[in-house]
C-alpha positions as CSV (number, residue, x, y, z in Angstrom):
1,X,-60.5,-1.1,25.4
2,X,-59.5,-4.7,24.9
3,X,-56.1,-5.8,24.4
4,X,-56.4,-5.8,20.5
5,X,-57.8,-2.5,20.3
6,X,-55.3,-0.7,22.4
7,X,-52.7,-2.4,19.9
8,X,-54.1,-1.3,17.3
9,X,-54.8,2.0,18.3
10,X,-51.0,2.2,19.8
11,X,-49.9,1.1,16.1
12,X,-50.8,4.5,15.1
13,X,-48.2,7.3,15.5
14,X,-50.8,10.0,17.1
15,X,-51.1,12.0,20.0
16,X,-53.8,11.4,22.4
17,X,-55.0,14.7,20.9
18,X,-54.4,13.7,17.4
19,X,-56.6,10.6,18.1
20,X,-59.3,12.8,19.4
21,X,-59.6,14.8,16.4
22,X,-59.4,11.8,13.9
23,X,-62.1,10.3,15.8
24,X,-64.2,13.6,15.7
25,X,-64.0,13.9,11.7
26,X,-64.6,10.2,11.6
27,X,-67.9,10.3,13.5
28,X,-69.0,13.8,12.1
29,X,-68.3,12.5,8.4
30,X,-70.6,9.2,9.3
31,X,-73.5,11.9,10.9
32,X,-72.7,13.6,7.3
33,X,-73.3,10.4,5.4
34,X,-76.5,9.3,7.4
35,X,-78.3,12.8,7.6
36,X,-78.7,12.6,3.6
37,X,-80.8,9.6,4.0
38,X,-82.7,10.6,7.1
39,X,-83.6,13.9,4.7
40,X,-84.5,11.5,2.1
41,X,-86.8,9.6,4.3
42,X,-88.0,12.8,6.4
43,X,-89.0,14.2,2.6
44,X,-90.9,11.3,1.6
45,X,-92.8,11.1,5.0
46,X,-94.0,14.7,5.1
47,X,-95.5,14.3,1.4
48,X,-97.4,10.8,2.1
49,X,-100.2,12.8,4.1
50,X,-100.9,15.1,1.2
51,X,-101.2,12.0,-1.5
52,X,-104.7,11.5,-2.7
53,X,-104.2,7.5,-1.5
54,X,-103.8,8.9,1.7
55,X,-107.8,9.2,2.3
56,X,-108.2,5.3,2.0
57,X,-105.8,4.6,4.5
58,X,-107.5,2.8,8.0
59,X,-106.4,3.2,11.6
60,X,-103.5,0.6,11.5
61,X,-101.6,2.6,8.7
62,X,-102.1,5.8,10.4
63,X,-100.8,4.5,13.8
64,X,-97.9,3.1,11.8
65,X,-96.8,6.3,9.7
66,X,-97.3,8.5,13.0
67,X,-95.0,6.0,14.4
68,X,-92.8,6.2,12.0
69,X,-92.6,9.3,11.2
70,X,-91.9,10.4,15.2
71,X,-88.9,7.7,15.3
72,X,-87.6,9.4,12.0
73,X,-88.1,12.8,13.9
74,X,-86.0,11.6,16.6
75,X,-83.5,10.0,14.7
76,X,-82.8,13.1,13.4
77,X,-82.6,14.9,16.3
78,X,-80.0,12.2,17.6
79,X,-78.1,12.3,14.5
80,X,-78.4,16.2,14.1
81,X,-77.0,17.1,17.9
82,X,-73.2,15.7,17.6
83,X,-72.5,17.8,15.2
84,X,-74.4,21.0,17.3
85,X,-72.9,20.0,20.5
86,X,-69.2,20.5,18.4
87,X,-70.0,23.7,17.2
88,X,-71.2,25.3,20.6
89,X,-68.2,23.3,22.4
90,X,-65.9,24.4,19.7
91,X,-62.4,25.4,21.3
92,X,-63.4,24.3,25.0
93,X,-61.8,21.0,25.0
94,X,-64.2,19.1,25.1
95,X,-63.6,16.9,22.5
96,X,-63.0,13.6,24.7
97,X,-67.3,14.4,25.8
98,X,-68.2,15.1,21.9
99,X,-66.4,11.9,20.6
100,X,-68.3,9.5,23.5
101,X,-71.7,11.1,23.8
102,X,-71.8,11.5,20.0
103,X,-70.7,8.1,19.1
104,X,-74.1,7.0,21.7
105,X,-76.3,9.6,19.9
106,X,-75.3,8.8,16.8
107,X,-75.5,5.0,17.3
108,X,-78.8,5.9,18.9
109,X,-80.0,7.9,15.7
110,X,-79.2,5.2,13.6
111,X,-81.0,3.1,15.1
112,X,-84.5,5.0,15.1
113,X,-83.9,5.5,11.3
114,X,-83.7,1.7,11.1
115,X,-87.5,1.0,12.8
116,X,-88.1,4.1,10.4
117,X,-87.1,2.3,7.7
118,X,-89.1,-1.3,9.1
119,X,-92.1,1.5,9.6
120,X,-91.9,2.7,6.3
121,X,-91.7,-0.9,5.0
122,X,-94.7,-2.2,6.9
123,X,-96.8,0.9,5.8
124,X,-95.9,0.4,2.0
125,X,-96.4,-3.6,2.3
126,X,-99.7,-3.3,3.9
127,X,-100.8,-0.3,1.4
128,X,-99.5,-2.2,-1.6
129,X,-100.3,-5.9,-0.5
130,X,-101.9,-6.4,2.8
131,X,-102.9,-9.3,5.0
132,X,-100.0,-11.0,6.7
133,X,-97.6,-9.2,4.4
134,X,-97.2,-6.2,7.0
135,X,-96.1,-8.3,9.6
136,X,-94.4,-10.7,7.4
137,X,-91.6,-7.5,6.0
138,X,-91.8,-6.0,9.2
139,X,-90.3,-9.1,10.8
140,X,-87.7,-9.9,8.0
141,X,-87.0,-6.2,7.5
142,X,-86.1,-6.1,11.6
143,X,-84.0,-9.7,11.2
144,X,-82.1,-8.2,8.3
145,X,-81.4,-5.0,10.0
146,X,-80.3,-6.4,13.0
147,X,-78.4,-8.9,11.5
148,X,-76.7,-6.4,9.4
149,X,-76.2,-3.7,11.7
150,X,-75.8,-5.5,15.1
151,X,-75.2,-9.2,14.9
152,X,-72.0,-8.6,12.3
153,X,-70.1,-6.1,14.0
154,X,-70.8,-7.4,17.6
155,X,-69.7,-11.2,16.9
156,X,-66.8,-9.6,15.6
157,X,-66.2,-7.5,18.3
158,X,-66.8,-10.3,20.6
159,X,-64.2,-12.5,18.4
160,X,-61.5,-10.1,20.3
């Protein structure tokens, strides 16, 4: 940790145990938060298939809702597994392993349901539009993702 993180962790009156099991509910209630819309997004996937649209769709769109629909599938494996590994580690101290390799798998699963939500975004614009419109959302969608997700929190992080 940096110098401004162990202060401001140190400015809380907690155990090193206590911190543990903040930072446990913390990430579990984020997994909580994120699962409802990779459920959302899961749902919406499984039905496309079984629309009657779905026969005039060409190779491209197929490659893309595979795609997207495996990176979704992972995502939710990644974002599914913290809370797993917790219940069969439960009361084996092994909170210090939950809280790191879930924070990775969770930052990991969120970002899977981000190219699913570029996927789904590419699919739709090139059902709904076509031409260069694809690869016109697909590139902003990426830009605004990663400029949301990444760029913010890292400049700041880096600001430390």
């Amino acid at each position: 940790m940096t110098d401004r993180s162990e202060q401001a962790e140190g400015q809380r009156d907690e155990t090193q145990t206590e911190r543990l099991d903040r930072n446990t509910v913390e990430l579990l209630n984020e997994l909580r938060v994120a699962g409802a819309g990779v459920q959302v997004m899961f749902a919406f996937l499984l039905v496309v298939p079984f629309n009657q649209g779905w026969k005039k769709v060409d190779g491209f769109e197929q490659a893309v809702y595979f795609a997207t629909l495996l990176v979704v599938a992972l995502g939710a494996f990644l974002l599914l597994a913290p809370p797993i590994h917790h219940r069969l580690l439960f009361r084996h101290g092994e909170k210090p392993f939950l809280v790191e390799v879930g924070n990775y798998m969770a930052i990991a699963g969120m970002c899977c349901v981000g190219l699913g939500f570029i996927g789904i975004l590419v699919l739709v614009s090139d059902v709904a539009v076509g031409g260069a419109a694809p690869a016109i959302v697909g590139i902003l969608s990426a830009a605004v993702l990663s400029g949301l997700w990444f760029a913010i929190p890292l400049v700041r992080r880096d600001r430390e």
